[in-house]
C-alpha positions as semicolon CSV with decimal commas, in nm:
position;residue;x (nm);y (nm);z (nm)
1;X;0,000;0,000;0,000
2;X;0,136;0,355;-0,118
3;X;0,176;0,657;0,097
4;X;-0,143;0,829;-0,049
5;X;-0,364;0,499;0,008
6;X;-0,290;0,441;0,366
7;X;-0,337;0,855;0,444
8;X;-0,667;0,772;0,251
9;X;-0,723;0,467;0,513
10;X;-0,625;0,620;0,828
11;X;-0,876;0,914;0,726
12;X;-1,173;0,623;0,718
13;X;-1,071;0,480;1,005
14;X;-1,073;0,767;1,238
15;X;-1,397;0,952;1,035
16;X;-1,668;0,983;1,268
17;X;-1,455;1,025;1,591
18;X;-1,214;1,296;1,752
19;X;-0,880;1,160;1,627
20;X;-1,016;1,266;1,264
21;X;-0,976;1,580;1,328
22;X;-0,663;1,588;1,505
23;X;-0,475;1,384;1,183
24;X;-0,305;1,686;1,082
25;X;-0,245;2,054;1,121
26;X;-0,454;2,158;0,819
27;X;-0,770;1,970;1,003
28;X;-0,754;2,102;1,315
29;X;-0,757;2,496;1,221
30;X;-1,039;2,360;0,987
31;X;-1,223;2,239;1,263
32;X;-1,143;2,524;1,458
33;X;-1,314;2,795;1,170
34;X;-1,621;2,575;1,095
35;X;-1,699;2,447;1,427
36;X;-1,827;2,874;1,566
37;X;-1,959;2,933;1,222
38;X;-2,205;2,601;1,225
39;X;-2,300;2,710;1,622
40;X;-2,398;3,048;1,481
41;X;-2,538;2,979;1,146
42;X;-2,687;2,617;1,099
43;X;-3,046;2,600;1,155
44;X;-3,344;2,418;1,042
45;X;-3,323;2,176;0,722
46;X;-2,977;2,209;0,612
47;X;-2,816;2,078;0,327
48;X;-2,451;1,973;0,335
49;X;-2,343;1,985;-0,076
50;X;-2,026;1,846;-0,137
51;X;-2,015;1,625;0,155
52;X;-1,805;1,303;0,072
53;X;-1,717;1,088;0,346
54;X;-1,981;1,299;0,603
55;X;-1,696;1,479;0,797
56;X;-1,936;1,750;0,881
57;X;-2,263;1,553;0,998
58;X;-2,186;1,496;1,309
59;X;-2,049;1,875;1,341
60;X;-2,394;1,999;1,192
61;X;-2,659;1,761;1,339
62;X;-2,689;1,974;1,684
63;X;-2,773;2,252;1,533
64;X;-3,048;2,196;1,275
65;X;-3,369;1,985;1,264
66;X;-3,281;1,787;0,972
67;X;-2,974;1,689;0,812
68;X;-2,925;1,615;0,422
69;X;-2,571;1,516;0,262
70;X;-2,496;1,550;-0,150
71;X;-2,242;1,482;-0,306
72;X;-2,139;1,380;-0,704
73;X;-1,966;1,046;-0,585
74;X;-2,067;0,821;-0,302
75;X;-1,812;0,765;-0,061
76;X;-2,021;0,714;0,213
77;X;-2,298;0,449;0,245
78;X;-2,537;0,719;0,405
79;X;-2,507;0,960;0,154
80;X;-2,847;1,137;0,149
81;X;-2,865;1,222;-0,245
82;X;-2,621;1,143;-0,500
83;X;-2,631;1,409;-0,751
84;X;-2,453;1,717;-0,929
85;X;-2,409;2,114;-0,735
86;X;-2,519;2,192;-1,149
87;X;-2,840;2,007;-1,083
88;X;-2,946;1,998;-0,726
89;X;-3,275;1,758;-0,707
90;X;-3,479;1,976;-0,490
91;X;-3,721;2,266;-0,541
92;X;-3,645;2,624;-0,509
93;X;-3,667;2,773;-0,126
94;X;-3,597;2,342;0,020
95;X;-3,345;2,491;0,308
96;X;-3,285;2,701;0,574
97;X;-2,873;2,616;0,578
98;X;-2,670;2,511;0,305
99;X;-2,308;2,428;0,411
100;X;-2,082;2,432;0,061
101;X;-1,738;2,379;0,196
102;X;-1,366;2,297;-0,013
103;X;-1,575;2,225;-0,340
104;X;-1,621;2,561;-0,532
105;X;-1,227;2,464;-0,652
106;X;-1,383;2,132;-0,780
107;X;-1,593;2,272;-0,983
108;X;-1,497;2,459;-1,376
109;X;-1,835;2,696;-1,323
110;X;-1,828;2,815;-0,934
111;X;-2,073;3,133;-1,016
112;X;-2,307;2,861;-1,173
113;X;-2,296;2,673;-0,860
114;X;-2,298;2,924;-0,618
115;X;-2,620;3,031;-0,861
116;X;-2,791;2,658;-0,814
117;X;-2,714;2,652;-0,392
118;X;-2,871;3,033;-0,341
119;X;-3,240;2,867;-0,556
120;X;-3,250;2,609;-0,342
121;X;-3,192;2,824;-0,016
122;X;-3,490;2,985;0,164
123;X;-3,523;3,399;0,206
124;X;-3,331;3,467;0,517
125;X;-3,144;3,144;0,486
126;X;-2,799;3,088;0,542
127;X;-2,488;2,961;0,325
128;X;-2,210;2,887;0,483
129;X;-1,893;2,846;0,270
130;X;-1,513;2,749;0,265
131;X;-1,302;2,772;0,004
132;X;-0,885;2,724;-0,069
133;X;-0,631;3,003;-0,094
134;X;-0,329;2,787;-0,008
135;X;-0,348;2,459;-0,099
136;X;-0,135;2,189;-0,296
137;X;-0,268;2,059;-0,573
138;X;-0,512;1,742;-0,506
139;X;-0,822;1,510;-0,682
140;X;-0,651;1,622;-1,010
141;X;-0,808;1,640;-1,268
142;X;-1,098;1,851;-1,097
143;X;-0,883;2,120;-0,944
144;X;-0,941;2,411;-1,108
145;X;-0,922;2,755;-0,857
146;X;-0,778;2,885;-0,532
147;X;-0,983;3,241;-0,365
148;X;-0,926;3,550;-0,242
149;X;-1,167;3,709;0,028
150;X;-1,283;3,970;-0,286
151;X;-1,296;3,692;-0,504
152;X;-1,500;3,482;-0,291
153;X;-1,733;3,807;-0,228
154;X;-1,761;3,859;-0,605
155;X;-1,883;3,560;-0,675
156;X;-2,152;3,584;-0,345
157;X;-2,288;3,857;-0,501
158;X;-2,352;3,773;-0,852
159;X;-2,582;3,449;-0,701
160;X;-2,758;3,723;-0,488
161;X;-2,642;3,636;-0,161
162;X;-2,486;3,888;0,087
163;X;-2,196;3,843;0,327
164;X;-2,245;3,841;0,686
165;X;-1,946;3,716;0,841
166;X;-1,611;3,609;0,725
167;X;-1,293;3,467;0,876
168;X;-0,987;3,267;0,789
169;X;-0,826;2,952;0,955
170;X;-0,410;2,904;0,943
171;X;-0,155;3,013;0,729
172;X;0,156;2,901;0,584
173;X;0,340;2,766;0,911
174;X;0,005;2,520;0,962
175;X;0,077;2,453;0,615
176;X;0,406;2,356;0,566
177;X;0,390;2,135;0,923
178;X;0,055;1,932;0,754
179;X;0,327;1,739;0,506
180;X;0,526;1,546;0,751
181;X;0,218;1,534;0,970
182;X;0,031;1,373;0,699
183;X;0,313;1,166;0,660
184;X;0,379;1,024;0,987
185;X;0,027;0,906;1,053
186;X;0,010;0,758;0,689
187;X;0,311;0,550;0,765
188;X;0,179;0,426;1,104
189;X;-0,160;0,334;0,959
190;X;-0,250;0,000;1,098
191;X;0,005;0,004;1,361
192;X;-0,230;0,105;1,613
193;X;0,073;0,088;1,896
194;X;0,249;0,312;1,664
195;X;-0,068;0,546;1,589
196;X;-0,171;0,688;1,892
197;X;0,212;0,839;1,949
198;X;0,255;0,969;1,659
199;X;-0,095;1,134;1,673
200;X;0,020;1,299;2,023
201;X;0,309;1,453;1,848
202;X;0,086;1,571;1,526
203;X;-0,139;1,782;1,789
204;X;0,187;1,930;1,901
205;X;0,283;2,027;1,574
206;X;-0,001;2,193;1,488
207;X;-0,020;2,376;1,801
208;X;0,293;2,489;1,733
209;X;0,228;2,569;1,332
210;X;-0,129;2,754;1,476
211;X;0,067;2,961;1,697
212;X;0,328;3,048;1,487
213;X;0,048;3,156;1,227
214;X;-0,119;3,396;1,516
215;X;0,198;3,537;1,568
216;X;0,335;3,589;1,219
217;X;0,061;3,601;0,972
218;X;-0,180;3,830;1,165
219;X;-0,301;4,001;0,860
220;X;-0,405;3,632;0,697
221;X;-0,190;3,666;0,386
222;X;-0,120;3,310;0,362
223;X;-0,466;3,140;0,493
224;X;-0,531;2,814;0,402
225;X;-0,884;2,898;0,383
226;X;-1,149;3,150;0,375
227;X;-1,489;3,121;0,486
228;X;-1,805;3,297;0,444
229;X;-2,191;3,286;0,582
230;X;-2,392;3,469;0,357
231;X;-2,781;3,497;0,326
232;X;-3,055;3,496;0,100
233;X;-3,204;3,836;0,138
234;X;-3,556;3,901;-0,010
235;X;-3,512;4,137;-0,313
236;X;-3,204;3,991;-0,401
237;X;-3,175;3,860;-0,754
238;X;-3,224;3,512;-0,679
239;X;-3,463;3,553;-0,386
């Protein structure tokens, strides 16, 4: 088994529980930005586009009354509805939240998407939204964009939908320290005597990579990601 298939396994083995989201760096200042934003923001029948392996169901559940996942390919058994972010299966005004996180850079038309999410939102309804401005390339070939904070605004306002918050996670420190994180769990997949040390020393690391970030990149020049809520105001063009 190659490096890239056991990351891929130890990922599936620790999905669903805390350890997931200690794996790296790069997960736990992701965890760390979505976590406040889905406390604030998710309500009601939410729809979670994008959603792969359900990472963020068990995030989003407490917060809303119903929970539906979407995503092109089924990598999870309990995938709600398999379908396309071009096409979404449901009538206009279906959802109070829609969570769209890491897939607009998936995706050749993000405008168009962005376009399909805000008709299937409710007025007053919320989007919540992350997106890559440091990343390494990845699920090539479908990896087409990395944001700015204008760009991702832009792009907000042409599907109608106006910004109400926005923040950043880590920069380039949290970065760079994810590669030999990512490494050193990989390796010790399966090796569960081996795993849980080297897991102890990856939540070092990124405590040290997060703090070095705070320190040094206080403006967010080199974020990993940005992130958005935005809402569905009545009046707006796609209202």
């Amino acid at each position: 088994m190659d490096l890239k298939a056991r990351w891929a396994a130890c990922c599936a083995a620790s999905l669903g529980g805390p350890d997931y989201w200690r794996l790296a760096p790069v997960y736990v200042a992701y965890r760390r930005a979505i976590v406040p934003l889905l406390e604030r923001h998710a309500r009601g029948r939410l729809l979670d586009v994008g959603a792969g392996q359900l990472a963020l169901r068990e995030l989003a559940r407490p917060h809303v009354r119903s929970y539906f996942s979407l995503d092109l390919a089924r990598e999870h058994p309990e995938l709600s509805v398999q379908a396309s972010v071009f096409g979404l299966p449901f009538a206009e005004a279906s959802f109070d939240t829609v969570i769209l996180t890491q897939v607009l850079e998936h995706v050749p038309e993000p405008a168009q998407a962005l376009a399909e999410v805000a008709r299937v939102l409710r007025p007053g309804g919320k989007l919540i939204v992350s997106v890559p401005h440091l990343a390494y390339l990845h699920a090539e070939p479908h990896d087409y964009y990395r944001f700015t904070v204008f760009g991702l605004r832009h792009l907000l306002g042409r599907a109608g939908l106006t910004p109400l918050e926005e923040t950043r996670d880590a920069g380039l420190a949290t970065f760079l320290c994810s590669v030999p994180a990512i490494a050193l769990a990989a390796l010790c997949q399966g090796r569960p005597a081996l795993l849980r040390p080297a897991l102890a020393f990856n939540r070092l690391l990124a405590s040290l990579a997060l703090g070095l970030d705070r320190r040094f990149d206080g403006l967010g020049r080199f974020a990993i990601n940005r992130y958005a809520v935005a809402a569905k105001i009545a009046g707006n063009p796609s209202a």
